[in-house]
N, C-alpha and C positions, 0 to 999 in steps of 0.2 A: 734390414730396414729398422730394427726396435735398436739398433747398435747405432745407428743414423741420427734416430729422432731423440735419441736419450746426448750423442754427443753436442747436436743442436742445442737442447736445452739446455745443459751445463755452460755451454758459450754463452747463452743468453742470461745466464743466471749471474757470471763473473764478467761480464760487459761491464766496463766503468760507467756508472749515470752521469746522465750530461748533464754538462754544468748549468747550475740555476744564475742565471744573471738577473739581477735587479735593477727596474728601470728607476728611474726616479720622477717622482709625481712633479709636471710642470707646475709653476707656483701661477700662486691664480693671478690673472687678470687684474691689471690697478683700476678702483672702482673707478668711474670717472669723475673727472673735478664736476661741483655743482653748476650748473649755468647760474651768474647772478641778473636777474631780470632789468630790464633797461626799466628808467623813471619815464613815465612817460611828460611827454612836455607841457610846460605852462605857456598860457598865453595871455599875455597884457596889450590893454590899446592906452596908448598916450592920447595927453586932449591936444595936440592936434592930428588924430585918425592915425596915426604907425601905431602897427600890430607887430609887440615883439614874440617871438619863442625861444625859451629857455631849455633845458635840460639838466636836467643833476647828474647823469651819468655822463661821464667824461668819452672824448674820442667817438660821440655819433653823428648821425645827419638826419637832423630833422627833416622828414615831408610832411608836405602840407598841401590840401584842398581847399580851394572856395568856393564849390558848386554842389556841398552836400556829400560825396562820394566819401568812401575810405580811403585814407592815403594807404597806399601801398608801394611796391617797389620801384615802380616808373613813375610815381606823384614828384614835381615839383623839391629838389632840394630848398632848404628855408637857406638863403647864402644872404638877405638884407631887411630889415624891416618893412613890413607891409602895408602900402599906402592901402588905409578903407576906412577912411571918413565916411564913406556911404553906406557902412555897415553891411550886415548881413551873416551869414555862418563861416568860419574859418575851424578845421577837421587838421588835427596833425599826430603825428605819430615818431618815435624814436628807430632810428633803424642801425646795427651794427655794420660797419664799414662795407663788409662783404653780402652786406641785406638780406642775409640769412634769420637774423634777431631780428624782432619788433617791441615794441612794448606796448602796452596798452594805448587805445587810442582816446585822442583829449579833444576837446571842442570848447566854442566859446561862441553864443554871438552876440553881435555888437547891433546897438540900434545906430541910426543914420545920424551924422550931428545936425544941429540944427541949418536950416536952406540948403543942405547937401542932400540932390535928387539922385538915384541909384542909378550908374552909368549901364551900357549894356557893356558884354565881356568884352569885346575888342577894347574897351579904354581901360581896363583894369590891366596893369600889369603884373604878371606873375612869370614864375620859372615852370619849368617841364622838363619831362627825361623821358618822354613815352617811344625814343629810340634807343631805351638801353637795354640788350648789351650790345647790340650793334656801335653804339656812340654815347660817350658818358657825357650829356649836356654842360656838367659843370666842367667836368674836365676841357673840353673844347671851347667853352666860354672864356677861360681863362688864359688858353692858349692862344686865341682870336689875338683876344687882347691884349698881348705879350708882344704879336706879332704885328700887330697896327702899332703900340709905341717902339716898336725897335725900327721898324721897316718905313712910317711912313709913309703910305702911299698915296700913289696920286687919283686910283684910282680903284671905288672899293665898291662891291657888288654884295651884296645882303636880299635874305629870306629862308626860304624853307627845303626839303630836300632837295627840288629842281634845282638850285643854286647850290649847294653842297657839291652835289653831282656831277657840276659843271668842270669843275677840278680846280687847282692852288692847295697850296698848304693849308693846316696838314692833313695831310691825306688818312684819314681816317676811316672813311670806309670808302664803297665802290664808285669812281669814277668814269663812265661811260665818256665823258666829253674833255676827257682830262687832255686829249692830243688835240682836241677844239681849242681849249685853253691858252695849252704851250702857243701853240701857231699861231693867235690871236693877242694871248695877255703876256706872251713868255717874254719877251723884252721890256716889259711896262712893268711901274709899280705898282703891281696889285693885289688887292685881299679878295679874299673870299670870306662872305661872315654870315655863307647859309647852314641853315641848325636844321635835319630833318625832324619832318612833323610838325615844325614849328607854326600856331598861328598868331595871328596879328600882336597879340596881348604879351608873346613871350618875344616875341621881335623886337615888341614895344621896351620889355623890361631889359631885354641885352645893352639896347642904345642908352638908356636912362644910367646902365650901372657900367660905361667905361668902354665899349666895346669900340667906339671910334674916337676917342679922347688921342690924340697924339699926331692922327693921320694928317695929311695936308692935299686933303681930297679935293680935285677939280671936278671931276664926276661920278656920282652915288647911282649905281644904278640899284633900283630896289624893286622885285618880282614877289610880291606876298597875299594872302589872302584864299587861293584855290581849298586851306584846310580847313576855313572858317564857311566856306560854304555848304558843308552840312550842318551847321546850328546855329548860322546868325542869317539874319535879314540883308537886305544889297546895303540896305542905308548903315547898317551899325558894321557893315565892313569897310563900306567908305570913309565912317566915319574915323573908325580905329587907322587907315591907312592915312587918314588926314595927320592924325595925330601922330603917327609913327614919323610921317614926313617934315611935321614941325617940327620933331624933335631931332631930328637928323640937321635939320635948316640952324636949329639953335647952336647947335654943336660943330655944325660944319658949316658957317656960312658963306663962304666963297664957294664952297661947289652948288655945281647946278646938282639936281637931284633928275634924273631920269626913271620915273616912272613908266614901266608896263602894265600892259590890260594883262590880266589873268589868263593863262595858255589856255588852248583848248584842252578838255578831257573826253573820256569817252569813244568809244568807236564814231557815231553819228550824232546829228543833234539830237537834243532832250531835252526833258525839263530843267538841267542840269547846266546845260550847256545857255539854255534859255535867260536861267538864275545869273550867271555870270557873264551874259551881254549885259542885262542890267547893270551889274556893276561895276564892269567894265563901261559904260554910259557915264555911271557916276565918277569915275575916276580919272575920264577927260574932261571935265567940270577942275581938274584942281589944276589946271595946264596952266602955267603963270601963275600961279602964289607961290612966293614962297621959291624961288629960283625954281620950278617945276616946271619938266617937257616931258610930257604925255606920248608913248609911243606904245603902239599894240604891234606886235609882231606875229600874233599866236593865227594870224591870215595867211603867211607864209608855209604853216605846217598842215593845210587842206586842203584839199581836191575840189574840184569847182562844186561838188554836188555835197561838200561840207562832213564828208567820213577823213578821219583821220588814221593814214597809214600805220599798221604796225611797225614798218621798218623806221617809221620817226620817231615813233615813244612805243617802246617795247610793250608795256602795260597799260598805252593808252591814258598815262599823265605824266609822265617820267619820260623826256626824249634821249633817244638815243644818240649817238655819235654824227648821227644824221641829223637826225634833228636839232644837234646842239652846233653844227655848224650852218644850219640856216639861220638859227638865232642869231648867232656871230656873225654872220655879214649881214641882216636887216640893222644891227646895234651898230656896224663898223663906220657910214659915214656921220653918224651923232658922235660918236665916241673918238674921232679923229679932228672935228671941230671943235670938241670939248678940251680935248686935252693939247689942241694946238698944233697936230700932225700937218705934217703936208699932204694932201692924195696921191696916193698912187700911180 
């Protein structure tokens, strides 16, 4: 055994030692480059009421509020000077392309010029992106409008998600009514030029900056106002809808303009639903000015006892596939007179 454990040891004593291999020390980390901070932006009013914003940092986009708030990442792109003779606070802020960066925020306000009485918001217009990332306002504003001076048509429908949803180019987000569409507008020249979220004010600003400039529209049909019923009054929506409509009239004046009452929302009636028979009241008041035919449709989508089915607007404002083909045949014999169809 002591002949064993002495031969062991000697093997362990002449064992070659293992090799020492050297790793090498990874090199450190490149520090990172510094962020250089965005300027935030200036704002000037000319004497007559445009409000411009500047920036000194090159390659940003300016948002911008006029209700007080922070601009933040769904505020309002700054894409043109801002009509505000009637004064008041203007808030904007620098944001890096991927609106990740801001920079400090800048304000300015502006007293009223003189005999300029402070409108309500429906007549003020401004931009909005409060559907982004779902849909980039400016980006589809521009695309609209690309697609009205290529295209031409005869016949163009405008407002807020309902109308988006409805379907046409470009398909940018979810279209429920999109095979409503084809079946109804697929052979005809037509736009679609609804902006989700959109209320009356940023409707207003789309038509003022080009959005139907080209078209050679016979009939406008225009469904807007449902987003403005939580924070405007029946009258400062009719009246912003008035004004939307002029402007359409000035821009397009051989088309008639077909006007609808505001859909219904909501499972049953409410105070809600109550708010928008009013203004719906007001808005067959403008039937004849202005090439304007007043149609409510929003009676086709309830039950005699005035509940609105799920299976017609999934979320109870948003109709579904169903409900966007009863739209489409209460609109089909206006829209066959309009544009000169034969019937059926």
């Amino acid at each position: 055994m002591k002949t064993l454990l002495l031969t062991l040891c000697l093997a362990a004593l002449l064992a070659p030692a293992p090799a020492f291999t050297q790793t090498a020390a990874a090199p450190p980390a490149p520090a990172a480059a510094p962020v250089t901070p965005l300027a935030p932006p200036t704002l000037q009013r000319d004497t007559t009421g445009l409000v411009t914003l500047a920036c000194a940092t090159p390659g940003v986009i300016i948002r911008y509020t006029l209700d007080g708030s922070d601009p933040n990442q769904r505020s309002g792109p700054y894409l043109a000077p801002i009509a505000f003779a009637h004064g008041g606070l203007v808030k904007a802020r620098a944001f890096s392309q991927d609106r990740k960066q801001k920079s400090e925020p800048a304000e300015a306000r502006f007293d009223a010029q003189p005999g300029v009485v402070p409108p309500p918001t429906t007549l003020v217009p401004l931009t909005q992106d409060r559907d982004w990332p779902t849909s980039d306002w400016a980006v589809r504003h521009a695309a609209v409008s690309a697609l009205v001076r290529e295209r031409k048509p005869e016949l163009v429908f405008i407002g807020d998600s309902i109308t988006q949803m409805y379907g046409g180019e470009p398909h940018d987000r979810s279209q429920p009514g999109r095979e409503v569409w084809d079946k109804f507008h697929g052979k005809r020249k037509a736009a679609n030029l609804g902006f989700g979220y959109d209320y009356i004010e940023n409707t207003l600003w789309r038509i003022q900056h080009g959005e139907l400039d080209g078209a050679a529209a016979r009939a406008i049909v225009v469904l807007i106002g449902t987003n403005n019923l939580g924070k405007n009054k029946p009258e400062e929506i009719a009246a912003g809808t008035r004004a939307l409509c002029d402007e359409i009239h000035r821009r397009q004046p051989a088309a008639t303009i077909v006007l609808l009452g505001i859909l219904p929302r909501g499972p049953k009636p409410d105070a809600m639903r109550a708010k928008l028979a009013e203004v719906n009241a007001l808005y067959a008041k403008l039937d004849g000015r202005n090439h304007i035919t007043y149609l409510d449709p929003g009676p086709k989508l309830l039950a005699p006892d005035g509940t609105l089915a799920r299976d017609l607007a999934g979320d109870y404002l948003h109709p579904t596939g169903k409900g966007y083909t009863l739209l489409a045949e209460a609109l089909e014999p206006t829209l066959r007179k309009l544009l000169g169809e034969p019937t059926p």
